[in-house]
C-alpha positions as CSV (number, residue, x, y, z in Angstrom):
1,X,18.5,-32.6,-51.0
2,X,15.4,-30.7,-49.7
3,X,15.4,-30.4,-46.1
4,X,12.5,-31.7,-44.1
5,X,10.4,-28.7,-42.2
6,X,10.8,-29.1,-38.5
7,X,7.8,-28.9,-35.8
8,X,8.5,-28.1,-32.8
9,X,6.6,-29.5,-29.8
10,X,5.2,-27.9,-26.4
11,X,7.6,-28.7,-23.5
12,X,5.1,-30.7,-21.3
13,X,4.5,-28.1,-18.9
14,X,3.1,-26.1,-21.7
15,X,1.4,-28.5,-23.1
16,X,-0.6,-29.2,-19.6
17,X,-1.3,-25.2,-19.7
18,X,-2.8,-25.6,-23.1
19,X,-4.9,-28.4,-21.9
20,X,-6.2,-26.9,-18.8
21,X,-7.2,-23.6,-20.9
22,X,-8.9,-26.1,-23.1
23,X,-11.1,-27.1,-20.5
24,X,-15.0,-25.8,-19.8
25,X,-14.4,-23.4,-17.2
26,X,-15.9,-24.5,-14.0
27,X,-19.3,-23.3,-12.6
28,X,-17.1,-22.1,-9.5
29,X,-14.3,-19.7,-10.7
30,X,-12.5,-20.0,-6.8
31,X,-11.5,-23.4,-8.6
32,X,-9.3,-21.8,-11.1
33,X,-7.5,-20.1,-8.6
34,X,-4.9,-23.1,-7.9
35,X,-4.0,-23.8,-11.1
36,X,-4.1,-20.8,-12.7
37,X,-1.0,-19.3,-10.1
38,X,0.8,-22.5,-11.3
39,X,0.2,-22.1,-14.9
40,X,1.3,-18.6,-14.4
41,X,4.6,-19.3,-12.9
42,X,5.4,-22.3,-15.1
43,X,5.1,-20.0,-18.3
44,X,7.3,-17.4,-16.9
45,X,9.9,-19.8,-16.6
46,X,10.0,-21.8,-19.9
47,X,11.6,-18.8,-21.9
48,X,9.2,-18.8,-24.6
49,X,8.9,-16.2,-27.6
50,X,7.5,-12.9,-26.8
51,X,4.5,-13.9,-28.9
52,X,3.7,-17.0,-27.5
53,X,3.9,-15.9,-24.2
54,X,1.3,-13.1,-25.5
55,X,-0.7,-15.2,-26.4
56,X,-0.7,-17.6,-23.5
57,X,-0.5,-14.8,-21.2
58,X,-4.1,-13.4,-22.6
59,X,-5.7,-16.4,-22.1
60,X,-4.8,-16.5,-18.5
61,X,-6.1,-13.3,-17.7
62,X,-9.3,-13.8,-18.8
63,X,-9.5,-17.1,-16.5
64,X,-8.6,-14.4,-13.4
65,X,-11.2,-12.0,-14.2
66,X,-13.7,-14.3,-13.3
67,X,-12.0,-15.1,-9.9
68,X,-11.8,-11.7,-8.9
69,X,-15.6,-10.9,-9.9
70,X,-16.6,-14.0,-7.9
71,X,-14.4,-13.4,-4.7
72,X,-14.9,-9.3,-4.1
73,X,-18.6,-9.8,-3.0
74,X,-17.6,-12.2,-0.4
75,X,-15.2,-10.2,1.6
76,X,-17.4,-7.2,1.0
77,X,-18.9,-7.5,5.0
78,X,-15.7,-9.2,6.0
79,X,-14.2,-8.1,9.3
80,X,-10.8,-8.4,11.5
81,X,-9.3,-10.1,11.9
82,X,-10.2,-12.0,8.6
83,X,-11.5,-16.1,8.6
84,X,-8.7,-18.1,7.9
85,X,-10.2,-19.7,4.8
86,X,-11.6,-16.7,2.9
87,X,-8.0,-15.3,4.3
88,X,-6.2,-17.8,2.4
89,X,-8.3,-17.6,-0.8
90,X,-7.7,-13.5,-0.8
91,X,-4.3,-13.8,-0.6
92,X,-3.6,-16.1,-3.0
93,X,-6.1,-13.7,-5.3
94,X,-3.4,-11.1,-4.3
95,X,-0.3,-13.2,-5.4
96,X,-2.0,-14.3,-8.5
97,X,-2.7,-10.3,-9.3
98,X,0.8,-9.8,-8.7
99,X,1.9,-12.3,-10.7
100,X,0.3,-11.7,-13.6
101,X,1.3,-7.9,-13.2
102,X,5.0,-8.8,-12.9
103,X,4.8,-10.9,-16.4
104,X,3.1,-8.4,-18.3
105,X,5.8,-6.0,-17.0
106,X,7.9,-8.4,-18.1
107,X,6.0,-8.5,-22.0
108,X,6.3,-4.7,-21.4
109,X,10.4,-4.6,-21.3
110,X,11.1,-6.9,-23.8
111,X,8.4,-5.6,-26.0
112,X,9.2,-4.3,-29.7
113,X,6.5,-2.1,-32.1
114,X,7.3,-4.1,-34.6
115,X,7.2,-7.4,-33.1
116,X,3.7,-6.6,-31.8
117,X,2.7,-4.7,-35.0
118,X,2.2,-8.4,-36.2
119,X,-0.7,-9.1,-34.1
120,X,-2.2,-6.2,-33.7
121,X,-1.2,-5.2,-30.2
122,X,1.0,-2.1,-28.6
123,X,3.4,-1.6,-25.7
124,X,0.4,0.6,-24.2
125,X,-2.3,-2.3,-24.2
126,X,0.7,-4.5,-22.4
127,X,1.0,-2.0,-19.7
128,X,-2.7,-1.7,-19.3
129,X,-3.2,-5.2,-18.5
130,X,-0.3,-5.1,-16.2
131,X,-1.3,-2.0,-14.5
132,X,-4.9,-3.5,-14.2
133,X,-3.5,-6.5,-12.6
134,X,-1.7,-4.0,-9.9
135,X,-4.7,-2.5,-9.2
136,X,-7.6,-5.0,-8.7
137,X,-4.1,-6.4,-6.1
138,X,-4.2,-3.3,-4.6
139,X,-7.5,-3.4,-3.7
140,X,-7.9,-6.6,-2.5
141,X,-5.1,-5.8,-0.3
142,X,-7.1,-2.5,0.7
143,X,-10.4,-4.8,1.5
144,X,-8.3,-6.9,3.6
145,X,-6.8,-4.5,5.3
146,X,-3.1,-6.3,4.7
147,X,0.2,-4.6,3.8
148,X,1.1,-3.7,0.5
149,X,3.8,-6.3,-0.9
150,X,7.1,-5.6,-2.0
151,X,7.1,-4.2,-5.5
152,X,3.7,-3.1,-6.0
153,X,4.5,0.9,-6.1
154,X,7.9,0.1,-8.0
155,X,6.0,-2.3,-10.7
156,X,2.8,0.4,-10.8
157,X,5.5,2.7,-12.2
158,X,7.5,1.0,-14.4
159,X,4.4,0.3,-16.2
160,X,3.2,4.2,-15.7
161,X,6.8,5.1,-17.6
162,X,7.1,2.5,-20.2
163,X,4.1,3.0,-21.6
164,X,4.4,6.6,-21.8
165,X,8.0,6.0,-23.3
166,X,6.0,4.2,-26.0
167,X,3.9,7.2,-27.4
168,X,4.6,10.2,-29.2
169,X,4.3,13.1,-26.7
170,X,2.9,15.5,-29.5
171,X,0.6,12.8,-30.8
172,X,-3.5,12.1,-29.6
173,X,-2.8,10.1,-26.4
174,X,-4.3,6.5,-27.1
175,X,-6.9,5.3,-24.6
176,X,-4.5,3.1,-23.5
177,X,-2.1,5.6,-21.8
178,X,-5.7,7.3,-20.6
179,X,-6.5,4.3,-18.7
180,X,-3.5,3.8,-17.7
181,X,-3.0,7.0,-16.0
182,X,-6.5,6.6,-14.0
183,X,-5.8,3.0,-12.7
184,X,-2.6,4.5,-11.2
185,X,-4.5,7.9,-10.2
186,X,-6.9,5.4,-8.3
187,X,-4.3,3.5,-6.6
188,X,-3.1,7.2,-5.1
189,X,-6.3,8.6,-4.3
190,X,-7.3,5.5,-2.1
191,X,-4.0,5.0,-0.4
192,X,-4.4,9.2,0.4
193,X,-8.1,8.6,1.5
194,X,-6.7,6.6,4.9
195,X,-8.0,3.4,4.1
196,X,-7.3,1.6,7.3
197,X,-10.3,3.6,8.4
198,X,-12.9,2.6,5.6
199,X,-15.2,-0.4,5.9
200,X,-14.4,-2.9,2.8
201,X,-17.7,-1.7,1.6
202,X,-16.6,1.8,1.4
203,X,-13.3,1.3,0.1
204,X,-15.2,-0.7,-2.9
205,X,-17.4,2.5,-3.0
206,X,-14.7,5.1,-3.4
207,X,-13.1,2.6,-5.9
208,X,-16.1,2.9,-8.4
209,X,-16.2,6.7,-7.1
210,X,-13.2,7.1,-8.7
211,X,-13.6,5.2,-11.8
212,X,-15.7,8.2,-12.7
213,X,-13.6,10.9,-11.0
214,X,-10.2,9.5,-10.6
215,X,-9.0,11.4,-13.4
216,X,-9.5,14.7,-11.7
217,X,-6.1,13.8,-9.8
218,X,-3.0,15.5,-10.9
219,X,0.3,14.2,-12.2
220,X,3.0,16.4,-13.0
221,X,7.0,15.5,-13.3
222,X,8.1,18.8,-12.1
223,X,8.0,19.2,-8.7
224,X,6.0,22.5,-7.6
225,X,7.1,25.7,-6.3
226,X,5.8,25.5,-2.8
227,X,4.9,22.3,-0.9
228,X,1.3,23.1,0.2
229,X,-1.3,19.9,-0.6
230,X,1.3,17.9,-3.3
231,X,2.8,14.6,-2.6
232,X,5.7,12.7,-4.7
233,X,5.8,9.1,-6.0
234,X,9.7,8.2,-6.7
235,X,10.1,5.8,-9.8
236,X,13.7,4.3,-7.6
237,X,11.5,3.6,-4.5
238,X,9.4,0.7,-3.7
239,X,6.9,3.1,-1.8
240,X,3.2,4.9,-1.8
241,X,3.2,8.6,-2.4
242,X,4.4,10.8,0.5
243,X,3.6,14.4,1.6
244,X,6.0,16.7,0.3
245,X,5.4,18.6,3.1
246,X,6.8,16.2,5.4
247,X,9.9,14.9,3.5
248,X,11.7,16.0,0.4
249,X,12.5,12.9,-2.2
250,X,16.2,12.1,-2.4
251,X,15.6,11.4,-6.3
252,X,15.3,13.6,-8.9
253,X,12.7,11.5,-11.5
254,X,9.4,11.7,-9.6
255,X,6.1,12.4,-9.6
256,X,4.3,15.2,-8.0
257,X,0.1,14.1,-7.1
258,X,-2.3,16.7,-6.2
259,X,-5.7,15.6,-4.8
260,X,-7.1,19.1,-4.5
261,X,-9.5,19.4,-8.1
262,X,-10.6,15.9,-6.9
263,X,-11.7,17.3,-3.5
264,X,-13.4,20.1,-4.8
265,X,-16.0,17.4,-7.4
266,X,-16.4,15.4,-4.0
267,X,-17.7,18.8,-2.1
268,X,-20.1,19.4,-5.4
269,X,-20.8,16.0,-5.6
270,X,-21.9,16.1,-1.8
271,X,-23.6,18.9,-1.9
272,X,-25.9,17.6,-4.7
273,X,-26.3,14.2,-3.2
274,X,-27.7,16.0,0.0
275,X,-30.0,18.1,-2.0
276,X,-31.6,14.8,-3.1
277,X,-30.0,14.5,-6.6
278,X,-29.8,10.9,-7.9
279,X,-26.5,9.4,-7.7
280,X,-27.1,8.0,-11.6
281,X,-27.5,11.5,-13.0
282,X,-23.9,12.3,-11.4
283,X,-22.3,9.3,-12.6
284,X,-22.3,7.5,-9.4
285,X,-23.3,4.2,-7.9
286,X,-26.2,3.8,-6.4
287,X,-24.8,3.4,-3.1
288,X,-23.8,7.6,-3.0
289,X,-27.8,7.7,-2.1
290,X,-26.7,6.1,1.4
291,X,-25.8,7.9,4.4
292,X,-22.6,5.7,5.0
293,X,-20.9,6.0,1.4
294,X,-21.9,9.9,1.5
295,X,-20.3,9.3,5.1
296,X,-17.1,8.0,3.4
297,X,-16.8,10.1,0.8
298,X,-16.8,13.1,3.0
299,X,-14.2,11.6,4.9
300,X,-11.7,10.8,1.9
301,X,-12.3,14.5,0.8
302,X,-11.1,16.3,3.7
303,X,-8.2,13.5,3.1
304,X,-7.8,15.0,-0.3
305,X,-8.4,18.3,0.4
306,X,-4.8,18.2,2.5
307,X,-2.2,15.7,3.5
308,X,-3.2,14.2,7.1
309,X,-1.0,15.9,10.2
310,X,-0.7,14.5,13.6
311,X,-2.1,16.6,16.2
312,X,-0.4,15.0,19.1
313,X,2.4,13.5,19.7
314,X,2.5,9.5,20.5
315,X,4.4,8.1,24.0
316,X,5.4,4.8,23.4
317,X,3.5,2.4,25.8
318,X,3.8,-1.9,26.7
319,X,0.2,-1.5,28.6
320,X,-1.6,-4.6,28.5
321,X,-5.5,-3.9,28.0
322,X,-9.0,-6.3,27.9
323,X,-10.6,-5.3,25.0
324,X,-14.3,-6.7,24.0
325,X,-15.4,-6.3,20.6
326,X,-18.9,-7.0,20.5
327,X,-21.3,-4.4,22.1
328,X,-24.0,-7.3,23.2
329,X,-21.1,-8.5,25.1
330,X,-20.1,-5.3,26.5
331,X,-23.6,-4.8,27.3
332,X,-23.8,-7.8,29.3
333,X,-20.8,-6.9,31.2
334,X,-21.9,-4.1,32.0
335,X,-25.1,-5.3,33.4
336,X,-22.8,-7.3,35.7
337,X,-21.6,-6.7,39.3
338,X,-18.8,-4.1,38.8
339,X,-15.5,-6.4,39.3
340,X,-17.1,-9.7,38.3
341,X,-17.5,-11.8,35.2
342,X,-20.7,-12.7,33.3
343,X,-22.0,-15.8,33.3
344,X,-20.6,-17.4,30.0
345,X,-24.2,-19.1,29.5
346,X,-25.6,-15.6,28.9
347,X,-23.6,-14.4,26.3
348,X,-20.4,-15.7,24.2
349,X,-17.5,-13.9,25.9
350,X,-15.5,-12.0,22.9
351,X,-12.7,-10.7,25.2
352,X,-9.3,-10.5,25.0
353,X,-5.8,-9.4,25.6
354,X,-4.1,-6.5,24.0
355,X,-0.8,-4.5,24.3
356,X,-1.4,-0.9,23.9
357,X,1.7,0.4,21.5
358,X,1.5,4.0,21.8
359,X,-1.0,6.7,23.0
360,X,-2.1,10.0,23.0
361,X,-4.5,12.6,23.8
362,X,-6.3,11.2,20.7
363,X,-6.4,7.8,21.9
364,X,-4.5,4.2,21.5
365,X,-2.7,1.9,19.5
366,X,-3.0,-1.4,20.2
367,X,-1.8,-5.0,18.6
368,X,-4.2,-8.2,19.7
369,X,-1.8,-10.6,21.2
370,X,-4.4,-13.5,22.7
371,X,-7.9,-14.7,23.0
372,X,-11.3,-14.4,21.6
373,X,-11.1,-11.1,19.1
374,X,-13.8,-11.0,16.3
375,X,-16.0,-8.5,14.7
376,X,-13.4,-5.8,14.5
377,X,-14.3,-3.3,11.3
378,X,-13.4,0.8,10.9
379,X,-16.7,2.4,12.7
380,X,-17.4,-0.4,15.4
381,X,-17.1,0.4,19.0
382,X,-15.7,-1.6,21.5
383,X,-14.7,-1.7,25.6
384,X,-11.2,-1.6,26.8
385,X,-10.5,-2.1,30.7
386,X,-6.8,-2.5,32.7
387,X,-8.1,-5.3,34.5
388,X,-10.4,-6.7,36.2
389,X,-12.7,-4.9,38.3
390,X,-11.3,-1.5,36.0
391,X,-14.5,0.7,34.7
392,X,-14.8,-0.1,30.7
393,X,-13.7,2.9,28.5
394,X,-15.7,3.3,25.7
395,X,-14.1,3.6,22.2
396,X,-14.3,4.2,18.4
397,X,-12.2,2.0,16.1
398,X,-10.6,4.4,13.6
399,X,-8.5,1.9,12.2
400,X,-7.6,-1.3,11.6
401,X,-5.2,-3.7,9.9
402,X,-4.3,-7.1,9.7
403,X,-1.3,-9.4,8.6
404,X,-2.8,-12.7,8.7
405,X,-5.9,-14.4,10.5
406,X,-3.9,-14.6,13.7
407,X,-2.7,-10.9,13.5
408,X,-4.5,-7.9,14.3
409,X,-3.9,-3.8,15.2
410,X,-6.1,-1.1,16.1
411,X,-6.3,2.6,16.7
412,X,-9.1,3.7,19.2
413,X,-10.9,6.6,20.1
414,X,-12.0,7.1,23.6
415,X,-15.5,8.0,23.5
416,X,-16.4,7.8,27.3
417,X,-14.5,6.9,30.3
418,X,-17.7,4.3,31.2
419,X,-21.2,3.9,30.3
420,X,-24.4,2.5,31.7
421,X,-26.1,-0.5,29.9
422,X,-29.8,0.9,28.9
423,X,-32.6,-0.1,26.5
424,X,-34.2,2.2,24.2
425,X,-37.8,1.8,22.0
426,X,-39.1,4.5,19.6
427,X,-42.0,5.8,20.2
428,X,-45.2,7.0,17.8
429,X,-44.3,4.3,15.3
430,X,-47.3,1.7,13.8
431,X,-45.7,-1.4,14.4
432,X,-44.2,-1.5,17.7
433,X,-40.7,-2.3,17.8
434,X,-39.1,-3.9,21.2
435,X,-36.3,-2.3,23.5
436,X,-33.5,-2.8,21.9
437,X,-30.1,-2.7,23.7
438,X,-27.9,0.5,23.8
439,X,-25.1,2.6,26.0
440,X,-26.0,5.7,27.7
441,X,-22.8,7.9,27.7
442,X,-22.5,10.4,31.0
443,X,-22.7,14.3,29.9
444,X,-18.7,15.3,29.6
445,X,-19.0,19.0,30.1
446,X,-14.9,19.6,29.8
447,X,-16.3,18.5,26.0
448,X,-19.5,20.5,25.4
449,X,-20.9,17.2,25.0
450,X,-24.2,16.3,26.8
451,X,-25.2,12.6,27.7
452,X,-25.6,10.2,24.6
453,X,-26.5,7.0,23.4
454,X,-24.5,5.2,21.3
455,X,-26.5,2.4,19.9
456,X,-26.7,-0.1,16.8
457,X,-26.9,1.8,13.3
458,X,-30.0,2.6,12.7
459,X,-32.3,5.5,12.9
460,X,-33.2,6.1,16.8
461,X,-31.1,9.6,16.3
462,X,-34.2,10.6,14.0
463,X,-37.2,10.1,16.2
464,X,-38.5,10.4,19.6
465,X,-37.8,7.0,21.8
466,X,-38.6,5.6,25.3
467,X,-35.3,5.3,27.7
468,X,-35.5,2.0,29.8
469,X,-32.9,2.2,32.7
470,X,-32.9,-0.8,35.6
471,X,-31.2,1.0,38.6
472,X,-30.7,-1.0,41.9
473,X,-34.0,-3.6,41.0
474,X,-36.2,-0.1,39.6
475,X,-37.2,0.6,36.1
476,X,-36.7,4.4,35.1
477,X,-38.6,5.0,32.2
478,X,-38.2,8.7,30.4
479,X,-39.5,9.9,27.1
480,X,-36.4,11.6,25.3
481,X,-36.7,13.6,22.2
482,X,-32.6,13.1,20.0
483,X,-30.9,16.2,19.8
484,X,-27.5,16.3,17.9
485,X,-25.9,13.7,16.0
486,X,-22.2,12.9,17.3
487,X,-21.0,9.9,15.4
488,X,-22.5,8.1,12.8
489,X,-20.6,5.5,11.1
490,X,-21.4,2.1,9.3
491,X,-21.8,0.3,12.4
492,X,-22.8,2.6,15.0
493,X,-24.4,5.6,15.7
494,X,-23.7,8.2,19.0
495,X,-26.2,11.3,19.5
496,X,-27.1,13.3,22.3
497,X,-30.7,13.5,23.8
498,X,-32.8,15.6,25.7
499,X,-35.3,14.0,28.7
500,X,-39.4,15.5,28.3
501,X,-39.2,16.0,32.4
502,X,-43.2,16.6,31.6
503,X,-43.8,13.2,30.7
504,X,-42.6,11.3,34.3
């Protein structure tokens, strides 16, 4: 008797998966972002075939492609701490990345050549599309400025290993393992580069940077001579590459990362770029043309160049601060009657209370622990006090992170122990511009630094301007000529001046 062929139908969770991938995809690919992370866990846990799950698997990464090339731009000008909406919507971006990275890590261990052999597919493409998934997560998380989740660095290698377990050592590398190697390269260039002090502009910058370059980092499994500028990456731990000059790894299977060829194309890179060379006929973006991405990139290359050391020693501190992140409201304040509060109507107050962690020579530490705090971005200045009636300090934000919308830390940089709220206007320009609110920063001989302005970016450090300076009911007006550039970051710029005493 003949036996009957059997068919065997889609559980009904798969079958709603097939019928959603079915679907148009909608004009808004944020909508995908719910069901896809559902989709995604429900087919790691129905046990299907290695093929199927392939299959599926493929499909659903093309639908997260477009989420991520639709939600990147939107948090390119976000700042700390982040909105609670576009917050949300990242991180779930950040789980579904990681998601999808853990399954096809998943593909990657269970994965035979002959099995795939039958659809034309290789161990190496399955860790590609793993590792690609880990590192579009890392960034996100870098943009975000959030902590790196359990198992990223411990997945990013396991995928590094198998697929180079996969291929013949004496054969052509495919372009697979090539790509493979520079997503991970990437990953360790940008986590070297100090992130926490990049803009989420700039680190999308240095991101393309090294899509170009990335390959000039170094891998090696032995471990070199002689410390120096190498760092190690163990396979048993769960954590981003550290300087070998500052710990030895316990393990013996690691990898050994050297920025140093990479730091030396930055310098040639920048020393082009400054000559006026296109950033197209380098191989860059466009943005390299900008003072702020050159700005950044000479930043990550001195990061490169050797392993960050701290100069002085932090003394833990419970202080509690004022901070005020906005520089029209610091301006306003300032304006004010020293010890009192200005008038709410004028401006919207952005202060609020801080604990200062640690500090040093260098600066603070500080963690946001109530009230109005917005605005906050590497590069932006901001006001700190001890209390009322206290003199505001003026400071540099170095760094900054963030766990969540409600969570918030900062490193600062004192600039000035106080300032005096001014107005500046350039001068010898055919459309006149008006006064335009800025700090005037006392000389700090101790420093070699003379008095400055720190002001908005823009370019009043390259042209003469008009100082306008309201002192006890007067208007001092002085022509001043800029004179050296102290800080110039996305956000701000700080540069000294001279007064033309012939021009009273």
């Amino acid at each position: 008797m003949r036996r009957r062929p059997t068919t065997t139908q889609p559980t009904p969770q798969l079958q709603l998966a097939l019928d959603w991938l079915a679907e148009p995809k909608p004009d808004d690919p944020l909508l995908d972002l719910v069901p896809l992370r559902h989709h995604v866990a429900t087919i790691g846990g129905l046990g299907l075939p290695l093929l199927h799950r392939l299959k599926i698997d493929e499909l659903l990464q093309e639908r997260a492609e477009r989420i991520d090339q639709a939600l990147i731009p939107l948090l390119l000008d976000v700042k700390l701490p982040v909105p609670l909406a576009l917050g949300t919507v990242a991180q779930s971006l950040i789980g579904l990345r990681g998601e999808l990275g853990e399954a096809w890590l998943a593909l990657a261990r269970e994965s035979d050549p002959e099995t795939l052999s039958r659809v034309n597919r290789s161990r190496a493409q399955i860790c590609l599309n793993g590792m690609s998934n880990l590192s579009r997560q890392f960034l996100a998380l870098l943009v975000i400025a959030i902590p790196t989740p359990m198992g990223l660095w411990r997945n990013a290698q396991a995928l590094y290993h198998y697929a180079h377990e996969s291929t013949d050592p004496t054969a052509t590398l495919p372009v697979e393992i090539t790509a493979i190697d520079n997503r991970l390269k990437t990953m360790l260039a940008l986590t070297a580069a100090h992130p926490e002090g990049l803009t989420p502009r700039e680190i999308v910058f240095l991101a393309e940077y090294l899509e170009t370059h990335g390959a000039e980092v170094r891998l090696d499994p032995i471990a070199p001579e002689a410390p120096g500028d190498w760092y190690w990456l163990s396979r048993g731990l769960d954590q981003p590459p550290v300087p070998l000059e500052r710990m030895q790894p316990q393990e013996e299977e690691c990898l050994y990362i050297r920025f140093g060829d990479l730091a030396r194309q930055a310098a040639r890179d920048l020393d082009q770029l400054h000559e006026g060379a296109p950033p197209r006929s380098l191989g860059l973006p466009l943005q390299a043309a900008g003072a702020d991405y050159r700005n950044a990139l000479e930043r990550a290359r001195q990061h490169w160049t050797a392993p960050r050391r701290r100069n002085f020693n932090r003394r833990p501190q419970s202080l509690e601060v004022e901070i005020c992140t906005q520089l029209s409201s610091l301006w306003s304040a300032l304006t004010s009657e020293p010890g009192t509060e200005p008038d709410a109507t004028v401006c919207e107050l952005t202060y609020s209370d801080w604990t200062v962690l640690n500090d040093s020579p260098a600066g603070y530490a500080l963690v946001h622990v109530v009230g109005a705090a917005s605005g906050i971005v590497p590069g932006c200045a901001v006001g700190l006090r001890t209390g009322t009636g206290a003199a505001w300090q003026i400071c540099l934000v170095r760094w900054a992170r963030s766990r969540n919308s409600m969570h918030v830390e900062m490193g600062l940089e004192v600039m000035s122990p106080s300032a005096t709220p001014v107005r500046i206007q350039a001068l010898n320009h055919r459309n006149s511009e008006p006064p335009v609110p800025a700090l005037l920063l006392p000389a700090l001989p101790n420093i070699n630094r003379a008095e400055s302005i720190l002001a908005g970016r823009g370019d009043y450090n390259a042209r003469p301007f008009t100082l306008l300076q309201e002192t006890d009911g007067h208007l001092q007006v002085a022509e001043c000529m800029p004179h050296r550039n102290l800080i110039e970051t996305s956000s701000v710029e700080v540069f000294e001046f001279t007064r033309n005493q012939d021009a009273a």
